[in-house]
Backbone as JSON Lines, residues from 0, in Angstrom:
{"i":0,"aa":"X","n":[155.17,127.71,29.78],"ca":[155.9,128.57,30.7],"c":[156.28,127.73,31.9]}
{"i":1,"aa":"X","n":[157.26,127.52,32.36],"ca":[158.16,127.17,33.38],"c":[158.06,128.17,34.08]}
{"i":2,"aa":"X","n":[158.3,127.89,35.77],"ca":[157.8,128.37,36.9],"c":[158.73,127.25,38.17]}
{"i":3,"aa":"X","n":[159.95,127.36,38.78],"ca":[160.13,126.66,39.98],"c":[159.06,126.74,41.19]}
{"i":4,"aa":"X","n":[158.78,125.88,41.75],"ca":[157.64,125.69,42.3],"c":[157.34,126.86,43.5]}
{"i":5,"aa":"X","n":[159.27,127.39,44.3],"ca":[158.98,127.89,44.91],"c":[158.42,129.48,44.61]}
{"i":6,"aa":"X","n":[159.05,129.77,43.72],"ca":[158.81,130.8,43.01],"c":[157.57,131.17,42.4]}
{"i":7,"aa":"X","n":[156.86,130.11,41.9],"ca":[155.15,130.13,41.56],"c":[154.44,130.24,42.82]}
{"i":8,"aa":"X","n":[154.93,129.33,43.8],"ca":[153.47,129.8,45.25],"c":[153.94,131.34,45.69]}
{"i":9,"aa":"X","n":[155.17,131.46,45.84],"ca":[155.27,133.1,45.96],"c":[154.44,134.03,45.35]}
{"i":10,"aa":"X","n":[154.65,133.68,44.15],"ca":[154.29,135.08,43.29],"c":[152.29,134.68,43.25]}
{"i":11,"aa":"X","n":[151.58,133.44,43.02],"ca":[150.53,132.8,43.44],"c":[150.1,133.52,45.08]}
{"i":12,"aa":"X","n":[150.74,133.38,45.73],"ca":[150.01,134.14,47.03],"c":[149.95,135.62,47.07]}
{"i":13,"aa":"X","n":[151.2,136.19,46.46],"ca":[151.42,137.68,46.38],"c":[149.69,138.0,45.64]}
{"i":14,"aa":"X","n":[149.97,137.16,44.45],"ca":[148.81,137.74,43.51],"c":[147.61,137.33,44.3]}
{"i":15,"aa":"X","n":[146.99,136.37,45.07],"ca":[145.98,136.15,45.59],"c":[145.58,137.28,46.47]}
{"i":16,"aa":"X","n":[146.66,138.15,47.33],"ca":[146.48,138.71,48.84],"c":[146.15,140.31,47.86]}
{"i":17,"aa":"X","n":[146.78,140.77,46.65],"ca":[146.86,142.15,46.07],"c":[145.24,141.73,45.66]}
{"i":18,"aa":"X","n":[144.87,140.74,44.97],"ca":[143.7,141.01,44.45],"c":[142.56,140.8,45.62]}
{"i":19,"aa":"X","n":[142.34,140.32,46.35],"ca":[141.9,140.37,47.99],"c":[141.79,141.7,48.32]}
{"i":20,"aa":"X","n":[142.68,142.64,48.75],"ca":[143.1,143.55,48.97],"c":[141.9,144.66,48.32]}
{"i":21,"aa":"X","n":[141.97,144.1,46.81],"ca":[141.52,145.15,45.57],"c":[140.06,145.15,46.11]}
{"i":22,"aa":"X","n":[139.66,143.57,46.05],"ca":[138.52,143.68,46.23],"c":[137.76,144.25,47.59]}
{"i":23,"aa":"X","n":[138.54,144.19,48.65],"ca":[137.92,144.6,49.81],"c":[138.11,146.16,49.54]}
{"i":24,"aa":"X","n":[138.55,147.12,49.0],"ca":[138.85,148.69,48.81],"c":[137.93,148.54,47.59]}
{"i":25,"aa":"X","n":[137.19,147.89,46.52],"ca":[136.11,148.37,45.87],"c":[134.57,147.84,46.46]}
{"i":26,"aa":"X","n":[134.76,147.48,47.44],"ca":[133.28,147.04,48.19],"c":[133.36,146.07,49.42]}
{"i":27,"aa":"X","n":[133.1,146.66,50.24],"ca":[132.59,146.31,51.82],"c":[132.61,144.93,51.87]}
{"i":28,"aa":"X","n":[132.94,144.06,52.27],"ca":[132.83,142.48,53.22],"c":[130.93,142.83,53.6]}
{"i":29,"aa":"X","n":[130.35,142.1,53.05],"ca":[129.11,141.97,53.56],"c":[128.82,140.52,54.07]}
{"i":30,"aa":"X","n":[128.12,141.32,55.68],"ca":[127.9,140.56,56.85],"c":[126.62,139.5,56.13]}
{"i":31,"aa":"X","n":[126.56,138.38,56.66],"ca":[125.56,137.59,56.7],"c":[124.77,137.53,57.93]}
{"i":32,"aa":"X","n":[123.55,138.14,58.07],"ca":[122.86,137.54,59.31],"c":[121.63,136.2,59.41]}
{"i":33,"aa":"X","n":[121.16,136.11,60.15],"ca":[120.27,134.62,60.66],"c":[118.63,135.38,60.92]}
{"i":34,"aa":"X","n":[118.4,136.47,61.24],"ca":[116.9,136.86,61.26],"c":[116.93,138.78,61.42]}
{"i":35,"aa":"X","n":[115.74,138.8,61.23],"ca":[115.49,140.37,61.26],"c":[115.53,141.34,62.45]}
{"i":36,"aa":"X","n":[115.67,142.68,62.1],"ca":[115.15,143.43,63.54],"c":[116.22,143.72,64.13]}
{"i":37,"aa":"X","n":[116.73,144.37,65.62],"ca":[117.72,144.83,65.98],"c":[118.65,143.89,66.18]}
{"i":38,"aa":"X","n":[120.35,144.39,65.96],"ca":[121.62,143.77,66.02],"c":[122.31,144.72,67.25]}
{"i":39,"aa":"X","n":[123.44,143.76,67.61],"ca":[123.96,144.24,69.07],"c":[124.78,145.78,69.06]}
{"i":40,"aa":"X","n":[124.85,146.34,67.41],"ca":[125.83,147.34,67.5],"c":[124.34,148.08,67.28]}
{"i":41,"aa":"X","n":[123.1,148.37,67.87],"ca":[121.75,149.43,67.65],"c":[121.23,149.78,66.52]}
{"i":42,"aa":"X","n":[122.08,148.3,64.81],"ca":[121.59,149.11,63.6],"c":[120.11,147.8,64.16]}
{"i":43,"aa":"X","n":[119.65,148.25,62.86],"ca":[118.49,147.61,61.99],"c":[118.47,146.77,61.15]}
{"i":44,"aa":"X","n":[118.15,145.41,61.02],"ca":[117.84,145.17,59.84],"c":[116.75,144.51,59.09]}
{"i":45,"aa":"X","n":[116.38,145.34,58.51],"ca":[114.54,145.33,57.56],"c":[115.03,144.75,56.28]}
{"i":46,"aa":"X","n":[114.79,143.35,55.83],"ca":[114.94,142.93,54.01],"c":[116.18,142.63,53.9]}
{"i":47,"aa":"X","n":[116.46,143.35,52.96],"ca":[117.59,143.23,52.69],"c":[118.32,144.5,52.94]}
{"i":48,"aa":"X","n":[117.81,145.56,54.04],"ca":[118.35,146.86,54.37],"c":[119.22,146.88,55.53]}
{"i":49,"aa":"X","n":[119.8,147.27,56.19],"ca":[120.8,147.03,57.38],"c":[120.87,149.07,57.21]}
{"i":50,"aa":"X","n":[119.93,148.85,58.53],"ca":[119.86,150.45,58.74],"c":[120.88,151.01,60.19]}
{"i":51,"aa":"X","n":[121.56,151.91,60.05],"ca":[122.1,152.05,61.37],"c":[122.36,153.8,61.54]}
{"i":52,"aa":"X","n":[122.62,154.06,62.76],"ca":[122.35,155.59,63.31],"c":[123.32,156.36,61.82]}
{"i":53,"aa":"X","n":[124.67,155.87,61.14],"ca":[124.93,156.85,60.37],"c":[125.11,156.26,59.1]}
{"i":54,"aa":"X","n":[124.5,155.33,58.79],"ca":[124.62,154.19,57.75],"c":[123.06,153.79,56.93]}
{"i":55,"aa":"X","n":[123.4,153.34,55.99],"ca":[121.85,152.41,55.63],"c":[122.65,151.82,54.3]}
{"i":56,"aa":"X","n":[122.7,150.16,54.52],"ca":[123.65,149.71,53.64],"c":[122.31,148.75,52.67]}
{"i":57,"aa":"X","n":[122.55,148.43,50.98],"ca":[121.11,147.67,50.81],"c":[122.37,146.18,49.9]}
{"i":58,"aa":"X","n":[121.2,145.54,49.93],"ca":[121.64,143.49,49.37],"c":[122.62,143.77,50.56]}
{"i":59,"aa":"X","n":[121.78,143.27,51.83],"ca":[122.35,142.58,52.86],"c":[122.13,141.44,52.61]}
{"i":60,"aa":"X","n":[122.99,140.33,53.15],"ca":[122.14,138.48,53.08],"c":[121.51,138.21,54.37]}
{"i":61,"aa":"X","n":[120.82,137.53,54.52],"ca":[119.92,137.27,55.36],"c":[120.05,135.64,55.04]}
{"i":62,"aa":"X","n":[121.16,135.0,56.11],"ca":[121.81,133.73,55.72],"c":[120.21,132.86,55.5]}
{"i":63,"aa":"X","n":[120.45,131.78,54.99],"ca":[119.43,130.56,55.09],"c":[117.74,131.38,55.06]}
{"i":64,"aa":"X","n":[117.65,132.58,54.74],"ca":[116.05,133.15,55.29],"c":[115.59,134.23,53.89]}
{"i":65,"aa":"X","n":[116.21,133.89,52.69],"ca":[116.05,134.79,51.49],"c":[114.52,134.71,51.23]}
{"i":66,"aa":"X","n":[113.44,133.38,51.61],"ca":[112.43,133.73,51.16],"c":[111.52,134.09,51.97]}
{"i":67,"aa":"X","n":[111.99,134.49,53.32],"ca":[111.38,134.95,53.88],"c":[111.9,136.33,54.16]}
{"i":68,"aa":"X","n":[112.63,136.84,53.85],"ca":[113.53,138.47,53.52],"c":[113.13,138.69,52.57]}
{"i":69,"aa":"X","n":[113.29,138.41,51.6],"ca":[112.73,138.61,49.92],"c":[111.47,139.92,49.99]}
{"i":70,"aa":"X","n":[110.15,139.48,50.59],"ca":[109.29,140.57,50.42],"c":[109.42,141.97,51.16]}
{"i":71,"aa":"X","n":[110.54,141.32,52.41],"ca":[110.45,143.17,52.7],"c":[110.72,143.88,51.75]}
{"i":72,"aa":"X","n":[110.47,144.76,51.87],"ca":[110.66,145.81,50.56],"c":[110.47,147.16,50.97]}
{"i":73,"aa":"X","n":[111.4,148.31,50.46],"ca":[110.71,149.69,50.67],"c":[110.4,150.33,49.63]}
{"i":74,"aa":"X","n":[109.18,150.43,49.26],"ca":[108.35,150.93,47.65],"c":[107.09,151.51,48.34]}
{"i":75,"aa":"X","n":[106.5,151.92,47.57],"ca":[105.25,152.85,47.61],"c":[105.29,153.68,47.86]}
{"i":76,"aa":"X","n":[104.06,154.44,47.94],"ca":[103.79,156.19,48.42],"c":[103.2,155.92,49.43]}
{"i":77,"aa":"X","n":[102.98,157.13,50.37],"ca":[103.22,156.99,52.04],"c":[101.44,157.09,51.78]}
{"i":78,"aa":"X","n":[101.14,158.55,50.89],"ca":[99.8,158.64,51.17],"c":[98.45,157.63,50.67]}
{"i":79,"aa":"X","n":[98.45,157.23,49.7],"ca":[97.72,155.49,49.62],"c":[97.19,155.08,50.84]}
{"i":80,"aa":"X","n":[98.82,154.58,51.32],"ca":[98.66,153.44,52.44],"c":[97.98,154.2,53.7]}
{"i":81,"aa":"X","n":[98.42,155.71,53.86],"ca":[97.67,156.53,55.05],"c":[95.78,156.22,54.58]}
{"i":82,"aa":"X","n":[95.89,156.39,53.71],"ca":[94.17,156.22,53.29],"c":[93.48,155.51,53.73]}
{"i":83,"aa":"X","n":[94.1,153.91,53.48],"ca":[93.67,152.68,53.98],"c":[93.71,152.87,55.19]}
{"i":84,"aa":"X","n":[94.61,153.42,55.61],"ca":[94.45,153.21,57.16],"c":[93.52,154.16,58.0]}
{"i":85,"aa":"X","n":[93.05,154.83,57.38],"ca":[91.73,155.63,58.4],"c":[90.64,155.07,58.02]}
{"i":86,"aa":"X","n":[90.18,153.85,58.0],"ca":[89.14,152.7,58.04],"c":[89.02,152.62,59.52]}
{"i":87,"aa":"X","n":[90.67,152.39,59.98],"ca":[90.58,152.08,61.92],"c":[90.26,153.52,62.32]}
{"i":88,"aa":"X","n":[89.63,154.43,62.29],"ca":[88.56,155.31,62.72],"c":[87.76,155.38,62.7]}
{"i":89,"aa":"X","n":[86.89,154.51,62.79],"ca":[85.61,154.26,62.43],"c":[85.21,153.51,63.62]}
{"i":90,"aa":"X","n":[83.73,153.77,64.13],"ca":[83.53,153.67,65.72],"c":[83.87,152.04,66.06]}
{"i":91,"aa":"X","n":[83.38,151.25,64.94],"ca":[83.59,149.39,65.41],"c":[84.8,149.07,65.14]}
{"i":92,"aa":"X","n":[85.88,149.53,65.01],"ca":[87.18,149.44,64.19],"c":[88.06,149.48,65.53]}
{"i":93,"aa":"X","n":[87.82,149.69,66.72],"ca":[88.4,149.88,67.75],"c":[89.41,148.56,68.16]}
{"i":94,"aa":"X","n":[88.59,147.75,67.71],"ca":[89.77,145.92,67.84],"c":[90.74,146.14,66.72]}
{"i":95,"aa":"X","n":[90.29,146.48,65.75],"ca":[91.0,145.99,64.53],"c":[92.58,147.39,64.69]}
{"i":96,"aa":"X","n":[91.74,148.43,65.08],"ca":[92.9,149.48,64.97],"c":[93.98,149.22,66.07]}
{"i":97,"aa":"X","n":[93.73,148.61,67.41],"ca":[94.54,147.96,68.76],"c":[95.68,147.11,67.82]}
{"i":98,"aa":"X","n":[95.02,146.06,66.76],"ca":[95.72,144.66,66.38],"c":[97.13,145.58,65.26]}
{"i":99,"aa":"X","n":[96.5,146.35,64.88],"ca":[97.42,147.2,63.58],"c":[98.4,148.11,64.49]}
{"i":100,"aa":"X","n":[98.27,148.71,65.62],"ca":[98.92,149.53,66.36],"c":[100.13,148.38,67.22]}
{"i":101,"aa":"X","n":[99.71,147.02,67.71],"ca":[100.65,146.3,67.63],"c":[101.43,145.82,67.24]}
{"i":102,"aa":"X","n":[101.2,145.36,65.97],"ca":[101.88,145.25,64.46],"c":[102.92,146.26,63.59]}
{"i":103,"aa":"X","n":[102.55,147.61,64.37],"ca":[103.43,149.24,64.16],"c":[104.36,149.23,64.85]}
{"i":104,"aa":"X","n":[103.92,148.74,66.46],"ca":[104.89,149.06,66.98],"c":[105.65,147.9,67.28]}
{"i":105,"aa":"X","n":[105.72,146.53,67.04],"ca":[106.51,145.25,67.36],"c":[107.97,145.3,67.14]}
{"i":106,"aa":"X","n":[108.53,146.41,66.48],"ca":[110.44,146.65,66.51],"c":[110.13,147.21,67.81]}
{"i":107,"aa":"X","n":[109.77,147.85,68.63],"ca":[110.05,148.49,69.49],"c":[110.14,147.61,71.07]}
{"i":108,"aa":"X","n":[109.37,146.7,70.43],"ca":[109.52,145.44,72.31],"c":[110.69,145.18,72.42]}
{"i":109,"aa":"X","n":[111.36,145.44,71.37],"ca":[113.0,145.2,72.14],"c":[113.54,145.92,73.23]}
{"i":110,"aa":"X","n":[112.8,147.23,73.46],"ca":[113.23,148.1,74.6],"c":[112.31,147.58,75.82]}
{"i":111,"aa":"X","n":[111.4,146.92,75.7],"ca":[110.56,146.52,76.85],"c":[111.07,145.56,77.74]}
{"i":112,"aa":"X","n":[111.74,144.66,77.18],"ca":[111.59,143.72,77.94],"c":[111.24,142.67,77.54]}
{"i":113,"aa":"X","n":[110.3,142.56,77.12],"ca":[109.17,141.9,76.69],"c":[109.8,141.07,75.12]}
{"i":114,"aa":"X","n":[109.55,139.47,75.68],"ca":[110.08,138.84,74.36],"c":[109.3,138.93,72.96]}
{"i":115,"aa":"X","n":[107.76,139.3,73.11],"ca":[107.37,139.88,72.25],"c":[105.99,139.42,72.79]}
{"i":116,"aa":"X","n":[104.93,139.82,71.77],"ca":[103.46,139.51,71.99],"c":[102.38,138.77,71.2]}
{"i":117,"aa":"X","n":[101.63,138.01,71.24],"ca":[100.57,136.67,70.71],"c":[99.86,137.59,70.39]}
{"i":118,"aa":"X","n":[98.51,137.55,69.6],"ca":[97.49,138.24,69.61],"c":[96.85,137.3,68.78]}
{"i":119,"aa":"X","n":[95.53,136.36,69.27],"ca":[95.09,135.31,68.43],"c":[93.6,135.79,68.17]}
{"i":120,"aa":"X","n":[93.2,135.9,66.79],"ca":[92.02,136.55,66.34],"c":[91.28,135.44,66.14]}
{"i":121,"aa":"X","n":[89.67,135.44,66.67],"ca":[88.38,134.68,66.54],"c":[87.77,135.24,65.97]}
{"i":122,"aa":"X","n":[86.42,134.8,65.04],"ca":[85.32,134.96,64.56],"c":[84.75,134.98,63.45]}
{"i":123,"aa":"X","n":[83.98,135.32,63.01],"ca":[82.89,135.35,61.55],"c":[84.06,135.11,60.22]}
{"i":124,"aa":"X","n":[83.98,134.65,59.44],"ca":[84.44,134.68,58.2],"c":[83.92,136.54,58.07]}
{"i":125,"aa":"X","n":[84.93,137.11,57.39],"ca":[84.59,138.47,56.27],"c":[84.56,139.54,57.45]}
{"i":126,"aa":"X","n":[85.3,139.42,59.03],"ca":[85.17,140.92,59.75],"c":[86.63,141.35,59.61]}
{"i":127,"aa":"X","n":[87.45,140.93,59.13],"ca":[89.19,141.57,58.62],"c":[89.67,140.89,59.09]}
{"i":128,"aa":"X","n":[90.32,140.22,59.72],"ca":[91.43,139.68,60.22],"c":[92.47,139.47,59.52]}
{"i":129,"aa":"X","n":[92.55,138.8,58.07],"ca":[93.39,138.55,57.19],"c":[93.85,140.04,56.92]}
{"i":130,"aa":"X","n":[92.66,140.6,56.45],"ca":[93.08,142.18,56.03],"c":[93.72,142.85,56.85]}
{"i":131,"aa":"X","n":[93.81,142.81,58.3],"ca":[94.35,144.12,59.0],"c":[95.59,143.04,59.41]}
{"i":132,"aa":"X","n":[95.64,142.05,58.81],"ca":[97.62,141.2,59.19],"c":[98.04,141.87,57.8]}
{"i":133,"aa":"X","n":[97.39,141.58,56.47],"ca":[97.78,141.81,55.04],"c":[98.43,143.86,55.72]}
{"i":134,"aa":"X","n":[97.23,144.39,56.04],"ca":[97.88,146.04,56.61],"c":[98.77,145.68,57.75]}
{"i":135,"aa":"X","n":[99.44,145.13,58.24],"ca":[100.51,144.82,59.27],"c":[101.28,144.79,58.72]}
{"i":136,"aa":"X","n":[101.34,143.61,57.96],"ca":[102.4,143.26,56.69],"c":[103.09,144.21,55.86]}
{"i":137,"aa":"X","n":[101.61,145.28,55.04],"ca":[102.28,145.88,54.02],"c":[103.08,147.22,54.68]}
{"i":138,"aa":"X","n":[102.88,147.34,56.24],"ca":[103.74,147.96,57.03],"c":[105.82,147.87,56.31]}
{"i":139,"aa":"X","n":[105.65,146.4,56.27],"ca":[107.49,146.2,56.07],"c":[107.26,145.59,54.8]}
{"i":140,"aa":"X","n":[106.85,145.45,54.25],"ca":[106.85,145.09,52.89],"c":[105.46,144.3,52.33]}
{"i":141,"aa":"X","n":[105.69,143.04,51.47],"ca":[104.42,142.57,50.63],"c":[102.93,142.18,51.57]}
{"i":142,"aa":"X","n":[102.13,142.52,51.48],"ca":[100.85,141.88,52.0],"c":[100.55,140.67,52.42]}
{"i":143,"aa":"X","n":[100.54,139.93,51.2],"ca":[100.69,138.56,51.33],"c":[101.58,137.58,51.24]}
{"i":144,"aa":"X","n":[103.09,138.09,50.59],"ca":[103.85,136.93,51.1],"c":[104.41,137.32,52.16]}
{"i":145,"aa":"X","n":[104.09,137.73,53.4],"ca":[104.51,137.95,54.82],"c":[103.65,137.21,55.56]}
{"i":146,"aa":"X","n":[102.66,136.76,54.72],"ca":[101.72,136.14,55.33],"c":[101.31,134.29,55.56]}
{"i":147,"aa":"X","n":[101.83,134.38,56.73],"ca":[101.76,133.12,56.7],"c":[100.59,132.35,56.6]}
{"i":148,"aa":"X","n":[100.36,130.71,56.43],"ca":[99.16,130.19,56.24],"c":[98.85,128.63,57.09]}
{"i":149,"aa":"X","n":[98.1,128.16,57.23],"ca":[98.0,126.81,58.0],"c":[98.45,126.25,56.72]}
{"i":150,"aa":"X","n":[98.1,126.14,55.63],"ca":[99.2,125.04,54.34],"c":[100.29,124.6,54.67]}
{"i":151,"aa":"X","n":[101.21,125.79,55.74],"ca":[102.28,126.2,55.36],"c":[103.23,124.65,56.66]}
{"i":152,"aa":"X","n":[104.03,124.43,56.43],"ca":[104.51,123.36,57.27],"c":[104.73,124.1,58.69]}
{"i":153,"aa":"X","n":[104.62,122.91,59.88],"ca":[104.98,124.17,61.38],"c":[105.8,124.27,61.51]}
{"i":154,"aa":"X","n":[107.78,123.73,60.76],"ca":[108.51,123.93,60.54],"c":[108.79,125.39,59.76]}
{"i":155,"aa":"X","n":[108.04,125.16,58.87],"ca":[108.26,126.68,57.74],"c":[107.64,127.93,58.97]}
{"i":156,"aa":"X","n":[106.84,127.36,59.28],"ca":[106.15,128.82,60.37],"c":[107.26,129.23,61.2]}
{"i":157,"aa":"X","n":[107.65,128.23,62.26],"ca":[108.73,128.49,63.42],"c":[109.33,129.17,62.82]}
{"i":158,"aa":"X","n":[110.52,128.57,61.95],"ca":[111.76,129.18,60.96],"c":[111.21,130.72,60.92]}
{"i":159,"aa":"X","n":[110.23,130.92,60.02],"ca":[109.32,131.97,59.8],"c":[109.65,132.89,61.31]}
{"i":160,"aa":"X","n":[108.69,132.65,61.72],"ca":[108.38,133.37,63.25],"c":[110.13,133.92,63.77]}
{"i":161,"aa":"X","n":[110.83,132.79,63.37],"ca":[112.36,133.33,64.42],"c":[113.35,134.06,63.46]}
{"i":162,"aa":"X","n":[112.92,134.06,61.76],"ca":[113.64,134.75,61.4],"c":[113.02,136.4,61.04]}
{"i":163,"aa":"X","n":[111.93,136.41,61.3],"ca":[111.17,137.94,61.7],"c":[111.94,138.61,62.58]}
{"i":164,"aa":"X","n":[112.11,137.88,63.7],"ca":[112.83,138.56,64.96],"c":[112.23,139.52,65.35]}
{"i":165,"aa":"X","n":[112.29,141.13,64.91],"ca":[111.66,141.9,65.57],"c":[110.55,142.45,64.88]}
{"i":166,"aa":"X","n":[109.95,142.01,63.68],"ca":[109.2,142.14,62.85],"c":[107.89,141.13,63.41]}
{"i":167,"aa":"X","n":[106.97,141.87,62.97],"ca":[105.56,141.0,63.49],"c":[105.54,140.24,61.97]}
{"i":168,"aa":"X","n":[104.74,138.62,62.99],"ca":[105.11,137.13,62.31],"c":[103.44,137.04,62.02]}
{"i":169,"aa":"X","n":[102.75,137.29,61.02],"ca":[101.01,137.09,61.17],"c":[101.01,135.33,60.41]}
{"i":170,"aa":"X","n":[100.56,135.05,60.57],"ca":[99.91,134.06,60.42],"c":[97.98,133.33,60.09]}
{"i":171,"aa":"X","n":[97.8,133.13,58.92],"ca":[96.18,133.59,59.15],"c":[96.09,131.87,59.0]}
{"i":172,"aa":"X","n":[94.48,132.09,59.66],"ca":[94.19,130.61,59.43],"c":[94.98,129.38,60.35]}
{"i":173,"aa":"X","n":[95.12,130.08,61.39],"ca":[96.33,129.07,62.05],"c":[95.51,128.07,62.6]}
{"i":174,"aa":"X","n":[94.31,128.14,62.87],"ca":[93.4,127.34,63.95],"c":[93.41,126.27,63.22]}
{"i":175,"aa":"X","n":[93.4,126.54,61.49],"ca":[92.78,124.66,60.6],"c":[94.15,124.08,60.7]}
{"i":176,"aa":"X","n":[95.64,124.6,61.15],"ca":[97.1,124.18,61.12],"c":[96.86,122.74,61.92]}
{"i":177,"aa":"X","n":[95.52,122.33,62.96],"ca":[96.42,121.33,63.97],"c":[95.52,120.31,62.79]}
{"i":178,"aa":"X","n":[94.45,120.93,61.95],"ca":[93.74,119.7,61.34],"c":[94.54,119.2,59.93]}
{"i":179,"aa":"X","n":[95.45,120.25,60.19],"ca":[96.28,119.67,58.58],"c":[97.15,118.92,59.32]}
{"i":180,"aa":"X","n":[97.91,119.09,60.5],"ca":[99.5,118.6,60.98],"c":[98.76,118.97,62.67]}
{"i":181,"aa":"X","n":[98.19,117.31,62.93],"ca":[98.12,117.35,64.31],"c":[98.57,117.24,65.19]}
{"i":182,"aa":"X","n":[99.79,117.05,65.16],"ca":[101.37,117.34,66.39],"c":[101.98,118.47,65.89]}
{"i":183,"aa":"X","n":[101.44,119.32,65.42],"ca":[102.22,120.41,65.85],"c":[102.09,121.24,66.23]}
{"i":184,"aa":"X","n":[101.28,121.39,67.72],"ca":[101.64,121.88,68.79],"c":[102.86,122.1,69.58]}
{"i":185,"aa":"X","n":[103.78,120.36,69.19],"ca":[104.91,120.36,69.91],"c":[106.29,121.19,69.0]}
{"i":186,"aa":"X","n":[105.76,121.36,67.77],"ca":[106.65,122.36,67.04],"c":[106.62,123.79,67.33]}
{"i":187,"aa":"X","n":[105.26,124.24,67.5],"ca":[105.0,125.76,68.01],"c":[105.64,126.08,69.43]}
């Protein structure tokens, strides 16, 4: 088939811009963002969810940060997880239920002010700590892969930590981090 050249980029762009066209009228231009938690127009975005006052759109991308988006997730039954959580009623549970009530409410420091908050846990092997970050965690999704580790490079953490955004960043085991990678202090 013969085609004058000018006549092929014509009808070549026509056809490029109609099927363009097609595709933007059978599905939305989806945004790419860089980390989690509130965006400047007041939506949300949790995982791969992009929640907003009259919207909730799902397979958002979450540029460069899929494996750390990946575990949010919204699955389970509400009452389970309520179960577990009346452990923090219990009279010595008073630290542990403070650390989980921070962890609930960490989307919300965006209205404070407040660039967000540390909370560094000491003591005994076996009094929860891992466990009540793993219940922080399974707040927005998986238990343990939200969970960060001293293994983990202080590169992978930072990244980690800034693409949470408004999501609490746990981290267990951070104290053995300076004996694995002893400059990185200046990464944190």
């Amino acid at each position: 088939v013969y085609m004058d050249q000018k006549m092929g980029a014509e009808n070549m762009t026509q056809y490029t811009r109609s099927y363009l066209s097609e595709l933007h009228a059978r599905k939305a231009v989806m945004q790419s963002y860089t980390n989690l938690g509130w965006k400047e127009d007041g939506s949300f975005l949790l995982g791969k969810y992009h929640i907003g006052k009259d919207f909730m759109r799902e397979n958002v991308v979450v540029a460069k940060t899929l494996p750390v988006a990946a575990p949010i997730q919204m699955t389970g039954e509400l009452g389970p997880w309520v179960e577990l959580t009346e452990v923090l009623q219990e009279e010595d549970m008073h630290t542990m239920a403070f650390v989980f009530l921070v962890g609930l409410s960490a989307p919300l420091y965006h209205f404070t002010g407040f660039g967000g908050v540390a909370i560094n846990m000491v003591g005994e092997t076996g009094i929860g700590k891992t466990s009540i970050q793993r219940l922080i965690n399974s707040l927005y999704g998986h238990p343990e892969k939200l969970l960060a580790r001293a293994g983990d490079s202080p590169k992978n953490n930072v990244s980690r930590l800034a693409t949470m955004g408004h999501l609490p960043g746990c981290c267990d085991e951070l104290g053995n981090l300076v004996l694995l990678h002893p400059n990185c202090h200046r990464q944190l």
